[in-house]
CHARMM-style PDB file with segment names, atoms N, HN, CA, C and O in Angstrom:
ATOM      1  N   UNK     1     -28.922   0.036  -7.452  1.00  0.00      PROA
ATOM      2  CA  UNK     1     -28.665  -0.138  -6.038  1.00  0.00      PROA
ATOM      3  C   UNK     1     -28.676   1.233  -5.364  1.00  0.00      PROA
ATOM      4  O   UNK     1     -27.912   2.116  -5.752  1.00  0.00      PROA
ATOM      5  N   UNK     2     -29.859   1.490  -3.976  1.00  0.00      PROA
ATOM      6  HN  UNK     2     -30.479   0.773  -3.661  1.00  0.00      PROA
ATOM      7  CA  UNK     2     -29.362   2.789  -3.724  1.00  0.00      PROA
ATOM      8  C   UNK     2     -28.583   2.672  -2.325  1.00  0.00      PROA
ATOM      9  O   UNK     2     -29.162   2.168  -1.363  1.00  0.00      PROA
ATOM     10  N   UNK     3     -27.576   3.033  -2.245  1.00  0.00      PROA
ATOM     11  HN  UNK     3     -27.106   3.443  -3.027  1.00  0.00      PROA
ATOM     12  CA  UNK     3     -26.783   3.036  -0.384  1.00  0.00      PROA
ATOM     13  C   UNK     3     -26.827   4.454   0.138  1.00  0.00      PROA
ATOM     14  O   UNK     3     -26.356   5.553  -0.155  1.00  0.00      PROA
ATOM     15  N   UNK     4     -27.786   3.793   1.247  1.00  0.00      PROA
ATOM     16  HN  UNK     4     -28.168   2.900   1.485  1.00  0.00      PROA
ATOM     17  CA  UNK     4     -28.088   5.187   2.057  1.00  0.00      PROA
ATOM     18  C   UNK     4     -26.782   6.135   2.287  1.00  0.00      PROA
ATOM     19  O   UNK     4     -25.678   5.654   2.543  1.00  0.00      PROA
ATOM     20  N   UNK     5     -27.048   7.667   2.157  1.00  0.00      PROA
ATOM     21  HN  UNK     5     -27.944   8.058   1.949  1.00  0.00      PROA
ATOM     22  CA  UNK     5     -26.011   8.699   2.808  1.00  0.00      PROA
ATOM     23  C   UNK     5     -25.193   8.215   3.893  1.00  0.00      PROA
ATOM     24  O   UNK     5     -23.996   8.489   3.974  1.00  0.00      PROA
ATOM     25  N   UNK     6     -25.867   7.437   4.804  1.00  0.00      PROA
ATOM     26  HN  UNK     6     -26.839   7.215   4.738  1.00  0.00      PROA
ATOM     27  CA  UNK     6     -25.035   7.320   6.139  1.00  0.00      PROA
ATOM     28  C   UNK     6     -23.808   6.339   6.044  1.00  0.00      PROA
ATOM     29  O   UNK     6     -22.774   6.356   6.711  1.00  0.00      PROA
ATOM     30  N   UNK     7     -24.164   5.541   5.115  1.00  0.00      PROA
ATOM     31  HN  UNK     7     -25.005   5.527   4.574  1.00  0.00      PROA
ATOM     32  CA  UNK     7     -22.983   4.532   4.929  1.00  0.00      PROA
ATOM     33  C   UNK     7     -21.849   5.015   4.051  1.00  0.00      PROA
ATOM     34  O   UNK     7     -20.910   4.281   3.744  1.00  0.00      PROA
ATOM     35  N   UNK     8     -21.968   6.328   3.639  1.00  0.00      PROA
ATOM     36  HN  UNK     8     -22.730   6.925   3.888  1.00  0.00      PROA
ATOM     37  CA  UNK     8     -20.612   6.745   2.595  1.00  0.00      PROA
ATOM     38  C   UNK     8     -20.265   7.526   3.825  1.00  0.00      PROA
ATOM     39  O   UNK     8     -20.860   8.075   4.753  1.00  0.00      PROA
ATOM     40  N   UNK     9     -18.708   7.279   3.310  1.00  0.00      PROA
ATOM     41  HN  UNK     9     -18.224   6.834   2.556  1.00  0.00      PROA
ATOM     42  CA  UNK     9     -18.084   8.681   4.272  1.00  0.00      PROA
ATOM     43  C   UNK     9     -16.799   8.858   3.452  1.00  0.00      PROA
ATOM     44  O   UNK     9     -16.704   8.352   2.334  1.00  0.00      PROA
ATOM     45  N   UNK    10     -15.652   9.691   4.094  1.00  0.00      PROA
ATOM     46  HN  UNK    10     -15.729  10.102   5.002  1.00  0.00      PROA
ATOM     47  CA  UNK    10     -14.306   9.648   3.250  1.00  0.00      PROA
ATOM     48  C   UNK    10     -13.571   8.906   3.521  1.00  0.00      PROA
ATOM     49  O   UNK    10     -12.452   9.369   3.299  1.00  0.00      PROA
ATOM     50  N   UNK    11     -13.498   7.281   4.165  1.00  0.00      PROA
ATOM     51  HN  UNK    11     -14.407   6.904   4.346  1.00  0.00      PROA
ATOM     52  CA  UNK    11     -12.470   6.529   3.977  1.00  0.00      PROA
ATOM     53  C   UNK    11     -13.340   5.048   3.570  1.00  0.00      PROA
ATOM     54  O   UNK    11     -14.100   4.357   4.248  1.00  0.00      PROA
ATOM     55  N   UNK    12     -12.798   4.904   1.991  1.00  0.00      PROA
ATOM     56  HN  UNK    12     -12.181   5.466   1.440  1.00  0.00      PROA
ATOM     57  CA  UNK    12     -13.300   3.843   1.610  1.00  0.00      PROA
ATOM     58  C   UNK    12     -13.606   2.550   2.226  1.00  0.00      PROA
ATOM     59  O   UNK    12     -14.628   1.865   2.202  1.00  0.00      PROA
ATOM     60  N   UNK    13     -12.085   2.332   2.971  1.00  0.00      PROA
ATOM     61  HN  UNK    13     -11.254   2.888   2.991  1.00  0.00      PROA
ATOM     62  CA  UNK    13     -12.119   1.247   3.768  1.00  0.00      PROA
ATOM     63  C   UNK    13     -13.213   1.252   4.913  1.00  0.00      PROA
ATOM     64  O   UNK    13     -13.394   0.102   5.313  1.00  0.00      PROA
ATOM     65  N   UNK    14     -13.847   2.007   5.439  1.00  0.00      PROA
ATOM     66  HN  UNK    14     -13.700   2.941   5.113  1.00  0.00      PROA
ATOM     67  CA  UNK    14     -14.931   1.891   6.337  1.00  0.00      PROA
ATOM     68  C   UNK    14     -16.232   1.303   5.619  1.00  0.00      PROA
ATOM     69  O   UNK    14     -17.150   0.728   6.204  1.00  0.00      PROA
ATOM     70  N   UNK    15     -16.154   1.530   4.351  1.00  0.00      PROA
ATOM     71  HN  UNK    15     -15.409   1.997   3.875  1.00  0.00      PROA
ATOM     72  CA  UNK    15     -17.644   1.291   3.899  1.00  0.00      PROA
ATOM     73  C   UNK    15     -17.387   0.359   3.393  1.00  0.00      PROA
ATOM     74  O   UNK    15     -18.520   0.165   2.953  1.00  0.00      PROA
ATOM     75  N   UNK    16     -16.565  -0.869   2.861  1.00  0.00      PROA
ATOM     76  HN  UNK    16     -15.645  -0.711   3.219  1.00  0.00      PROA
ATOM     77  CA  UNK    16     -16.060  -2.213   2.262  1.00  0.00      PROA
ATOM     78  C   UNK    16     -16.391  -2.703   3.051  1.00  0.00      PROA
ATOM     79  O   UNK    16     -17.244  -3.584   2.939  1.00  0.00      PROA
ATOM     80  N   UNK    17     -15.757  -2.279   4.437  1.00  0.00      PROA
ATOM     81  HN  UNK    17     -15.065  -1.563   4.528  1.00  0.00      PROA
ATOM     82  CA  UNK    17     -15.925  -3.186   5.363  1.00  0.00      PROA
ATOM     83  C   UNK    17     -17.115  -3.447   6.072  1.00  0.00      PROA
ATOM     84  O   UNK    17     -17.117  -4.421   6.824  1.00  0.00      PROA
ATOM     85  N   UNK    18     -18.064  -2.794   5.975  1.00  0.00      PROA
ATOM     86  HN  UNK    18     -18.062  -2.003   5.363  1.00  0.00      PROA
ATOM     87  CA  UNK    18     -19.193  -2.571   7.073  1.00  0.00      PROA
ATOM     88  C   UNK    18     -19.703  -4.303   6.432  1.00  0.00      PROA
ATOM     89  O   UNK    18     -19.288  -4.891   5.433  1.00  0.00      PROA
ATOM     90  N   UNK    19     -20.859  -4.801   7.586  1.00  0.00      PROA
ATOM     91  HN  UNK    19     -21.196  -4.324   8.397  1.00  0.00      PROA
ATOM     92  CA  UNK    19     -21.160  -6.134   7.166  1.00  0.00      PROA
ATOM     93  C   UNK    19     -22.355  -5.937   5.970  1.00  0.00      PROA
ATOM     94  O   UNK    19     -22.245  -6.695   5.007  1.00  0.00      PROA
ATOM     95  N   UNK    20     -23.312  -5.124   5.962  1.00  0.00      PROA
ATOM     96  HN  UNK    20     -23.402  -4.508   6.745  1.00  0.00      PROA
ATOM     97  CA  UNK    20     -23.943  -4.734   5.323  1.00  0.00      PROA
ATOM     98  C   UNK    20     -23.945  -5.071   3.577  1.00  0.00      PROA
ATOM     99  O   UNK    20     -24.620  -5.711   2.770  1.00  0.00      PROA
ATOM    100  N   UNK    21     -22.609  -4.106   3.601  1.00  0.00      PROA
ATOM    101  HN  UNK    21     -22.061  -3.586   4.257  1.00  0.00      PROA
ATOM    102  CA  UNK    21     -22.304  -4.018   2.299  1.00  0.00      PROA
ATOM    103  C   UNK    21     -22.098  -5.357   1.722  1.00  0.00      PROA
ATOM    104  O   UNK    21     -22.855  -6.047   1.038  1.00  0.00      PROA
ATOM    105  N   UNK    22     -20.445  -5.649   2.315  1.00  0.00      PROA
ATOM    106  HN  UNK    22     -19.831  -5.089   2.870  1.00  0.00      PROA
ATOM    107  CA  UNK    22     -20.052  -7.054   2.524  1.00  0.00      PROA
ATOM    108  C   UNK    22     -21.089  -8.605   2.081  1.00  0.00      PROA
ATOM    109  O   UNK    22     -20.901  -9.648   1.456  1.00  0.00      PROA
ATOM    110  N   UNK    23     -22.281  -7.918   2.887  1.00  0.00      PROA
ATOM    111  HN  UNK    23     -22.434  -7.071   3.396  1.00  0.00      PROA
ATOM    112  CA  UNK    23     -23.483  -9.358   1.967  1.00  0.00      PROA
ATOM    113  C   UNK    23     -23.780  -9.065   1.367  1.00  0.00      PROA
ATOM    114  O   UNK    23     -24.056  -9.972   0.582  1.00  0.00      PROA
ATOM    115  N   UNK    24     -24.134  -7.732   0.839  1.00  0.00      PROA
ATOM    116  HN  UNK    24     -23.909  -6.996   1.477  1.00  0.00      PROA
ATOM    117  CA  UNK    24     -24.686  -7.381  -0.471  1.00  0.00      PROA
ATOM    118  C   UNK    24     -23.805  -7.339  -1.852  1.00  0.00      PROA
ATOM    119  O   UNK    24     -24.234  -7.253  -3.003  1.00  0.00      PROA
ATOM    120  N   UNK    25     -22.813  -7.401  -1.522  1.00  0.00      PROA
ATOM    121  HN  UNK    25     -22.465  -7.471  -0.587  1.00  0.00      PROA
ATOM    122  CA  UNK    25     -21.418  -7.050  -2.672  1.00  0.00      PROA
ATOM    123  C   UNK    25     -20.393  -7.943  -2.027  1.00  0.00      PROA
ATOM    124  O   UNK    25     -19.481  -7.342  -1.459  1.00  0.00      PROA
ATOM    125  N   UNK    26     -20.364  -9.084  -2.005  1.00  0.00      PROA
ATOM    126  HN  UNK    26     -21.105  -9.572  -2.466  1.00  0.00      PROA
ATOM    127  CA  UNK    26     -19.390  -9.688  -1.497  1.00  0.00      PROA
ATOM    128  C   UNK    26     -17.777 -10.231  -2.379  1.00  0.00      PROA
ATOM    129  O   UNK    26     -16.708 -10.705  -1.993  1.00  0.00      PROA
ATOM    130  N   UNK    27     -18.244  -9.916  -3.449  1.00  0.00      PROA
ATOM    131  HN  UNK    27     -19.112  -9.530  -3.762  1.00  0.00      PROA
ATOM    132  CA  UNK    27     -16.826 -10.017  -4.550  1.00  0.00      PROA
ATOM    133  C   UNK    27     -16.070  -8.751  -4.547  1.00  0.00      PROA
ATOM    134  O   UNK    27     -14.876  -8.569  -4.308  1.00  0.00      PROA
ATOM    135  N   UNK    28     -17.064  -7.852  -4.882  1.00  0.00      PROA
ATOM    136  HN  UNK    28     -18.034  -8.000  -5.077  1.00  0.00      PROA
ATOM    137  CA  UNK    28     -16.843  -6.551  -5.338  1.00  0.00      PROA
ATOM    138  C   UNK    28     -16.047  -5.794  -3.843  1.00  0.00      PROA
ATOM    139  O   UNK    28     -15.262  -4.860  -4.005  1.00  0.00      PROA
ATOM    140  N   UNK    29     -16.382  -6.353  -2.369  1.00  0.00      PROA
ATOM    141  HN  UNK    29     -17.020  -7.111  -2.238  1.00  0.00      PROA
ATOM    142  CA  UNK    29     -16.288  -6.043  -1.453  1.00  0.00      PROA
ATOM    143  C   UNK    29     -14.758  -6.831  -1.389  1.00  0.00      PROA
ATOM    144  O   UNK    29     -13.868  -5.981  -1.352  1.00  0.00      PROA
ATOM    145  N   UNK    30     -14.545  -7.392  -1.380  1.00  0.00      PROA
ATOM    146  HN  UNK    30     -15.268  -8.082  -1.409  1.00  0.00      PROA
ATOM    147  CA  UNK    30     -13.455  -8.319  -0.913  1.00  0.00      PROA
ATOM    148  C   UNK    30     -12.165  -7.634  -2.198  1.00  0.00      PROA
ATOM    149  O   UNK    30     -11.047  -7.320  -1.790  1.00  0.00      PROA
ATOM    150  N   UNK    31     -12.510  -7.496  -3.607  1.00  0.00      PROA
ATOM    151  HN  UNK    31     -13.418  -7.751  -3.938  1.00  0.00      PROA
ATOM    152  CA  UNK    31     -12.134  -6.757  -4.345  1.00  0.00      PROA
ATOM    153  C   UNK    31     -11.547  -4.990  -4.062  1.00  0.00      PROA
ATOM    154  O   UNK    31     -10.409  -4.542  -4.205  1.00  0.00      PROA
ATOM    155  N   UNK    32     -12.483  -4.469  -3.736  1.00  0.00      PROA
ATOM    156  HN  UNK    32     -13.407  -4.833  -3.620  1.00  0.00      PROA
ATOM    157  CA  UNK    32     -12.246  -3.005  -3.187  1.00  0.00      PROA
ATOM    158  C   UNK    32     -11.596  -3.264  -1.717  1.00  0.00      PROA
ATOM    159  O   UNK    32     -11.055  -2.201  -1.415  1.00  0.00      PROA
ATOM    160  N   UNK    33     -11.419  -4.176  -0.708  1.00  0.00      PROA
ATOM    161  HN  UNK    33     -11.859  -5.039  -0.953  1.00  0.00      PROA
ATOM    162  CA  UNK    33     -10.443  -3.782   0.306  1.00  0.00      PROA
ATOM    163  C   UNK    33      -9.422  -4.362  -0.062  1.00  0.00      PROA
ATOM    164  O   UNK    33      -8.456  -4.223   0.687  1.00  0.00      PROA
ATOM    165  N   UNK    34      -9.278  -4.987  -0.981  1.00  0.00      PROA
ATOM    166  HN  UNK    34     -10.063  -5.100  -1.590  1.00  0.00      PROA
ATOM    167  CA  UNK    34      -7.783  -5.374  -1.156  1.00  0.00      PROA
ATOM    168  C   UNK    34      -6.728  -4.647  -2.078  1.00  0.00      PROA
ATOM    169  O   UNK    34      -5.502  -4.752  -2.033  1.00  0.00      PROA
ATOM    170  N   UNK    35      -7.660  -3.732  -3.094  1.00  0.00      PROA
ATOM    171  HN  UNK    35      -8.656  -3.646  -3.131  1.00  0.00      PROA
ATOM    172  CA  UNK    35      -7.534  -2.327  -3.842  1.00  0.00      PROA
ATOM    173  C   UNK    35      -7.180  -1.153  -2.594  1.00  0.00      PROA
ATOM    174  O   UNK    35      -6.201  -0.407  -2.563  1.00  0.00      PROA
ATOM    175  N   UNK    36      -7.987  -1.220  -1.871  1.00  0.00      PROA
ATOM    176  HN  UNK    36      -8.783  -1.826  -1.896  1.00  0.00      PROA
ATOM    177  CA  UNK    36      -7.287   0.546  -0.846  1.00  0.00      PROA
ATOM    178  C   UNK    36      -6.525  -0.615   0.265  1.00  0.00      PROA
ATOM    179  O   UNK    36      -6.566   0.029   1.313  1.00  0.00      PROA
ATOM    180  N   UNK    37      -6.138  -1.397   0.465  1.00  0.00      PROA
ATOM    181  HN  UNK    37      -6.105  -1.920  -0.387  1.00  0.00      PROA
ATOM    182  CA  UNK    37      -5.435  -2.099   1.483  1.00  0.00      PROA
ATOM    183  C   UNK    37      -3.757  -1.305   0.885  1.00  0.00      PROA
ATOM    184  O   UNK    37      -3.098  -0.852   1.821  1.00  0.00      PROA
ATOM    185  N   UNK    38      -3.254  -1.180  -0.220  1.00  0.00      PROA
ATOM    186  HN  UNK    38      -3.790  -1.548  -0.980  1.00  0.00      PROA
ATOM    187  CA  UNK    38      -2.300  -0.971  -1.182  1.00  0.00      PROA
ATOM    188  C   UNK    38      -1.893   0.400  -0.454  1.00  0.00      PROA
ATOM    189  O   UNK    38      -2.799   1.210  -0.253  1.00  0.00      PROA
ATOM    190  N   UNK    39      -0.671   0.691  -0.073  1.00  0.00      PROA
ATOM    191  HN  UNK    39       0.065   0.033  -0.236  1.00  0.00      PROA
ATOM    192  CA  UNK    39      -0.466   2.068   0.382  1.00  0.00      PROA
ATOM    193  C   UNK    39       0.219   2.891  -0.742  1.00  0.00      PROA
ATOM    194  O   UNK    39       1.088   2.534  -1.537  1.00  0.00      PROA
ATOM    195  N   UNK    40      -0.443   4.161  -0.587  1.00  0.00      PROA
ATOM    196  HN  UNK    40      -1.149   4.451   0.059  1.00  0.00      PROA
ATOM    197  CA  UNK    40      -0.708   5.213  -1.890  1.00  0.00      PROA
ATOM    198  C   UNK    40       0.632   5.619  -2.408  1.00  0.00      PROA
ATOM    199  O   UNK    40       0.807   6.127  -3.515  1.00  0.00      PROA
ATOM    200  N   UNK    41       1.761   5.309  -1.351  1.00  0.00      PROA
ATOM    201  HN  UNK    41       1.619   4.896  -0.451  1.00  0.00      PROA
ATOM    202  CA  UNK    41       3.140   6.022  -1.729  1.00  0.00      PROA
ATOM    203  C   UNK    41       4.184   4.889  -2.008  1.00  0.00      PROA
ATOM    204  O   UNK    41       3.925   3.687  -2.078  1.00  0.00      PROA
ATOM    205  N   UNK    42       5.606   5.576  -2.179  1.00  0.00      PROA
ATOM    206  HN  UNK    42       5.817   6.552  -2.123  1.00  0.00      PROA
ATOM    207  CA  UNK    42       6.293   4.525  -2.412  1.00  0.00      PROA
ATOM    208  C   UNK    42       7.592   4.805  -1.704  1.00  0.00      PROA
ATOM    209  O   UNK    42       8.754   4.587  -2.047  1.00  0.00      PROA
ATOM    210  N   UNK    43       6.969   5.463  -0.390  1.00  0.00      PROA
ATOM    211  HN  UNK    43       6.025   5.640  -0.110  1.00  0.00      PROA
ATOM    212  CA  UNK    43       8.429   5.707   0.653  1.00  0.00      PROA
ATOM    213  C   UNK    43       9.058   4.162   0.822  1.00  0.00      PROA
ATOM    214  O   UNK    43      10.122   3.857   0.282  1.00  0.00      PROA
ATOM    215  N   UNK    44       8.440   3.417   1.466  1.00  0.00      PROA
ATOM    216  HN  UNK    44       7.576   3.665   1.904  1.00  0.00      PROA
ATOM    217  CA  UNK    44       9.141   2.268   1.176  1.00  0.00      PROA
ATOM    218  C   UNK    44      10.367   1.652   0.402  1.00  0.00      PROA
ATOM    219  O   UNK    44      11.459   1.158   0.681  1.00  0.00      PROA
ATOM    220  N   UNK    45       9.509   1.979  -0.875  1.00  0.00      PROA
ATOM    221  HN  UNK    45       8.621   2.380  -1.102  1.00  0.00      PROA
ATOM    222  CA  UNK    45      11.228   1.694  -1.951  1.00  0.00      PROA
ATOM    223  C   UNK    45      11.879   2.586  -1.746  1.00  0.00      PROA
ATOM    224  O   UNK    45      13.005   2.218  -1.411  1.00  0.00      PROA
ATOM    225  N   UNK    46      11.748   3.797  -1.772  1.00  0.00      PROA
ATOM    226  HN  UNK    46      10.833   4.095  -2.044  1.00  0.00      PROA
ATOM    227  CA  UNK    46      12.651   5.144  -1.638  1.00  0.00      PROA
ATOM    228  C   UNK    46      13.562   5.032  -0.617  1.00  0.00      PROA
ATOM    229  O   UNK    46      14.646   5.616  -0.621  1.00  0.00      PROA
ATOM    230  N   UNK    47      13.034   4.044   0.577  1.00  0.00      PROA
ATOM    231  HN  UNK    47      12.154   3.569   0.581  1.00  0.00      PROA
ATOM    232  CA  UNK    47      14.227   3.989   1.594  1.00  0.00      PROA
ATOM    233  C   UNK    47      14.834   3.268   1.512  1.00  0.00      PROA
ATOM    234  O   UNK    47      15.785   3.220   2.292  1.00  0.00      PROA
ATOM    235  N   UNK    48      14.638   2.147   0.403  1.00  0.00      PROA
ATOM    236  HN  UNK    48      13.865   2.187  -0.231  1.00  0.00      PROA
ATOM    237  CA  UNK    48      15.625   1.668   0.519  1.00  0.00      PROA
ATOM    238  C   UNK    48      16.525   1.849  -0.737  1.00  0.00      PROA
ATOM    239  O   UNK    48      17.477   1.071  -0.794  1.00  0.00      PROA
ATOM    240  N   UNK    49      16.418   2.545  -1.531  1.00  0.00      PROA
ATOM    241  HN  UNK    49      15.644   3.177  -1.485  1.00  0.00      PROA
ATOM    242  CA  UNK    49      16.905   3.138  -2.413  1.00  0.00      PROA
ATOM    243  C   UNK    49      18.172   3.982  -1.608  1.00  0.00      PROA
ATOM    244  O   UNK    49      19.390   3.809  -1.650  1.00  0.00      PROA
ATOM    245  N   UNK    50      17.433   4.849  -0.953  1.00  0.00      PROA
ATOM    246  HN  UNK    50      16.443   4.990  -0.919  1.00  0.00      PROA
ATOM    247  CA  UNK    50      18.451   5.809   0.372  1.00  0.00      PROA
ATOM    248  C   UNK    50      19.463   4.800   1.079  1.00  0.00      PROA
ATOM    249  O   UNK    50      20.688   4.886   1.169  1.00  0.00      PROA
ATOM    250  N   UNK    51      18.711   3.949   1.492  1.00  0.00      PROA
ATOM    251  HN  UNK    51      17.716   3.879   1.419  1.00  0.00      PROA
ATOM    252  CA  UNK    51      19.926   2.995   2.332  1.00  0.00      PROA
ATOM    253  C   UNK    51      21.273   2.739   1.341  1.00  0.00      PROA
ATOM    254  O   UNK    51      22.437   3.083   1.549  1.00  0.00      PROA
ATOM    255  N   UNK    52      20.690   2.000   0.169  1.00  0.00      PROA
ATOM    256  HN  UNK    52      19.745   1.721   0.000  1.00  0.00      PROA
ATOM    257  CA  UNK    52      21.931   1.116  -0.311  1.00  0.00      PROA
ATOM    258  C   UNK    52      22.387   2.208  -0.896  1.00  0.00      PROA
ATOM    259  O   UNK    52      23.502   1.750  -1.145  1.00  0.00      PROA
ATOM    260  N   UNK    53      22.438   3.545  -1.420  1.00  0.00      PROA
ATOM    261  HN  UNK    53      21.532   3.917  -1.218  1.00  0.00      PROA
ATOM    262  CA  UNK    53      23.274   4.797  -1.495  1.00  0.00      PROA
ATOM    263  C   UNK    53      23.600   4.796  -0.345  1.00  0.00      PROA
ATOM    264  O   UNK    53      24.634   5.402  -0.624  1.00  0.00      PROA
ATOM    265  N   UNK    54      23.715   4.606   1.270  1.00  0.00      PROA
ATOM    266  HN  UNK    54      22.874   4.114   1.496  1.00  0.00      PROA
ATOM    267  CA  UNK    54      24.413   4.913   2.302  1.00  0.00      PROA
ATOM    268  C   UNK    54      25.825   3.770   2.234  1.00  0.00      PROA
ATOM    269  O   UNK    54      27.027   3.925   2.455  1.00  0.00      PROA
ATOM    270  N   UNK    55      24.792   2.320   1.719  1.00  0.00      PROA
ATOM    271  HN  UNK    55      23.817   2.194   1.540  1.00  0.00      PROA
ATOM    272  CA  UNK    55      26.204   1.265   1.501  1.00  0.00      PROA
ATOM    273  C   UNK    55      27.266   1.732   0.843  1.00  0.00      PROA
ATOM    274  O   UNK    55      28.337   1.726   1.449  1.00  0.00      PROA
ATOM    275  N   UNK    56      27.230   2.140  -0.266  1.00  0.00      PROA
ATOM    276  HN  UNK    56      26.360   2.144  -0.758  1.00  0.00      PROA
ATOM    277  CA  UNK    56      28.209   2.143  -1.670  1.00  0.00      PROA
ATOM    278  C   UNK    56      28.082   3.471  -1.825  1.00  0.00      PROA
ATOM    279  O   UNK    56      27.214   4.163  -2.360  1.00  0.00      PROA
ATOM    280  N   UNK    57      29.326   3.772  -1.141  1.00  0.00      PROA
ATOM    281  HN  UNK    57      30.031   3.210  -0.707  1.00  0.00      PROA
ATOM    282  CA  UNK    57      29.663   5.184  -1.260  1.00  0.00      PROA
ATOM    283  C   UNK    57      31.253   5.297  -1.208  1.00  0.00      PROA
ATOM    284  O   UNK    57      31.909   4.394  -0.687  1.00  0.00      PROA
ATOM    285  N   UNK    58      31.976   6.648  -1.868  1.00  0.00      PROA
ATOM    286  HN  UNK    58      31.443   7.381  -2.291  1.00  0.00      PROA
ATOM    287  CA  UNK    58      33.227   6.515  -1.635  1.00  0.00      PROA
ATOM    288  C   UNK    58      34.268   6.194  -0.684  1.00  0.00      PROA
ATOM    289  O   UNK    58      35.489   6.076  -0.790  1.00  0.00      PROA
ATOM    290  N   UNK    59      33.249   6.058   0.513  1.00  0.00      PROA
ATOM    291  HN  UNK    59      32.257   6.154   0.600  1.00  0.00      PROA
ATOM    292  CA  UNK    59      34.420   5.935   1.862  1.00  0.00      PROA
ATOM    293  C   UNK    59      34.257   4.046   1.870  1.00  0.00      PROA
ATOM    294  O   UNK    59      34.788   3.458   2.812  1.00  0.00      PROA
ATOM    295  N   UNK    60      33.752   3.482   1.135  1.00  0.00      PROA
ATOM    296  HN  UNK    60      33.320   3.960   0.370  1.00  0.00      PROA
ATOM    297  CA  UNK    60      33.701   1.745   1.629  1.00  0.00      PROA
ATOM    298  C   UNK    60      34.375   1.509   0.253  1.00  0.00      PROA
ATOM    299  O   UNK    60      33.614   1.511  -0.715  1.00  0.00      PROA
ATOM    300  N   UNK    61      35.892   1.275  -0.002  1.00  0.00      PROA
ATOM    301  HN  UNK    61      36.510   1.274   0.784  1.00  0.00      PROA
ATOM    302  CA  UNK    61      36.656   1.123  -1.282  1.00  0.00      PROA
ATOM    303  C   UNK    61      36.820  -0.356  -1.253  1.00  0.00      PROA
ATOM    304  O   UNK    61      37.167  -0.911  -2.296  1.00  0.00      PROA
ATOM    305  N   UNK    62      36.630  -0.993  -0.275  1.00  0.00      PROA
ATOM    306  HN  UNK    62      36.349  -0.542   0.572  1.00  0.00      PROA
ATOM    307  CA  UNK    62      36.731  -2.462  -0.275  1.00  0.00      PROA
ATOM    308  C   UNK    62      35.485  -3.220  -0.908  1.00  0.00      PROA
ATOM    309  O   UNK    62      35.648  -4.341  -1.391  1.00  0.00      PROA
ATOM    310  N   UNK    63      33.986  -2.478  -0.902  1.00  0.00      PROA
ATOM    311  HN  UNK    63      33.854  -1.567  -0.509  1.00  0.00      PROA
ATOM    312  CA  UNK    63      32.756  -2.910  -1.037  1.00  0.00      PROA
ATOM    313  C   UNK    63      32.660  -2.439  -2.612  1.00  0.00      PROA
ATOM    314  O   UNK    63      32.479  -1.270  -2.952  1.00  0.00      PROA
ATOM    315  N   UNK    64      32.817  -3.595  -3.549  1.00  0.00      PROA
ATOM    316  HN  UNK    64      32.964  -4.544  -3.272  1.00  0.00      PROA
ATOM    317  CA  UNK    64      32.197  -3.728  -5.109  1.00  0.00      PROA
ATOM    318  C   UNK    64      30.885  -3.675  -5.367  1.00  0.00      PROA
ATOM    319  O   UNK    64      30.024  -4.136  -4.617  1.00  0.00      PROA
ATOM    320  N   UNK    65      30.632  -2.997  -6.656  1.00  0.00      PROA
ATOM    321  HN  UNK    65      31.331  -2.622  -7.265  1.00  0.00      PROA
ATOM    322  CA  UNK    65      29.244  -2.561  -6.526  1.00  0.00      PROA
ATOM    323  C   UNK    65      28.789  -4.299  -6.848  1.00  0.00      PROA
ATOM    324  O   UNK    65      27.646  -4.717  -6.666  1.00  0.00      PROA
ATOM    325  N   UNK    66      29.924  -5.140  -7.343  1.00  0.00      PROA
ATOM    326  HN  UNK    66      30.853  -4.800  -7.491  1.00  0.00      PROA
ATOM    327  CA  UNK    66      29.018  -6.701  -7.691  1.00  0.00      PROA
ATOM    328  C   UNK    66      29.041  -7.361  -6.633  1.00  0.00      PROA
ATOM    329  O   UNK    66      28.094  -8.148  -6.614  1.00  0.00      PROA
ATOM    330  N   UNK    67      29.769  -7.426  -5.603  1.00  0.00      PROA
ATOM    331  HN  UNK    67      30.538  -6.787  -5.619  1.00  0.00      PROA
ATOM    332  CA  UNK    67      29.340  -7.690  -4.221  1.00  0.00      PROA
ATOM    333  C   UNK    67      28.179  -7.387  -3.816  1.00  0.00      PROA
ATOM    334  O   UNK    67      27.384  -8.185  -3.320  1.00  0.00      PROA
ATOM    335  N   UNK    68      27.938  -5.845  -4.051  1.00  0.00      PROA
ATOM    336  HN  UNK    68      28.584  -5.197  -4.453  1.00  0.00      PROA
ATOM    337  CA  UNK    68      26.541  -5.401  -3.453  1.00  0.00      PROA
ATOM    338  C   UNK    68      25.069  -6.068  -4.177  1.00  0.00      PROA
ATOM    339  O   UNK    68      24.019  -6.336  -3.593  1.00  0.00      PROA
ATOM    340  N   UNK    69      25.300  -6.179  -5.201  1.00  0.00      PROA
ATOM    341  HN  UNK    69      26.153  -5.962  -5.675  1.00  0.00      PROA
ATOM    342  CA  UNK    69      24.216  -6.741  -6.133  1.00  0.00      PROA
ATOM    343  C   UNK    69      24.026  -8.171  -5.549  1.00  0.00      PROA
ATOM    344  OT1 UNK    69      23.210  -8.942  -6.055  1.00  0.00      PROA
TER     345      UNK     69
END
């Protein structure tokens, strides 16, 4: 298969998506945007990791950590 220069660039998701591709690779296409759809980090959990350390901390003596669970 050759894909012209113009259709690569540096964000994958532009070139999955183009329609082009899409008919020509339509598994493989639907496959690869749902692969970079996935965000690269994991701030997400981390905040909430941060949060529930803000819950259960020494100043809340009434709040059990099996409550919290």
């Amino acid at each position: 298969m050759k894909i012209p220069c113009s259709l690569i660039g540096k964000d994958p998701m532009l070139f999955w998506s183009q329609k082009s591709v899409q008919e020509f690779l339509p598994l493989l296409s639907r496959f690869a945007r749902t692969i970079h759809a996935i965000p690269p980090t994991s701030a997400s959990t981390e905040r909430m990791f941060s949060i529930s350390g803000w819950t259960l901390n020494n100043r809340r003596t009434n709040l059990l950590p099996s409550h919290l669970d």
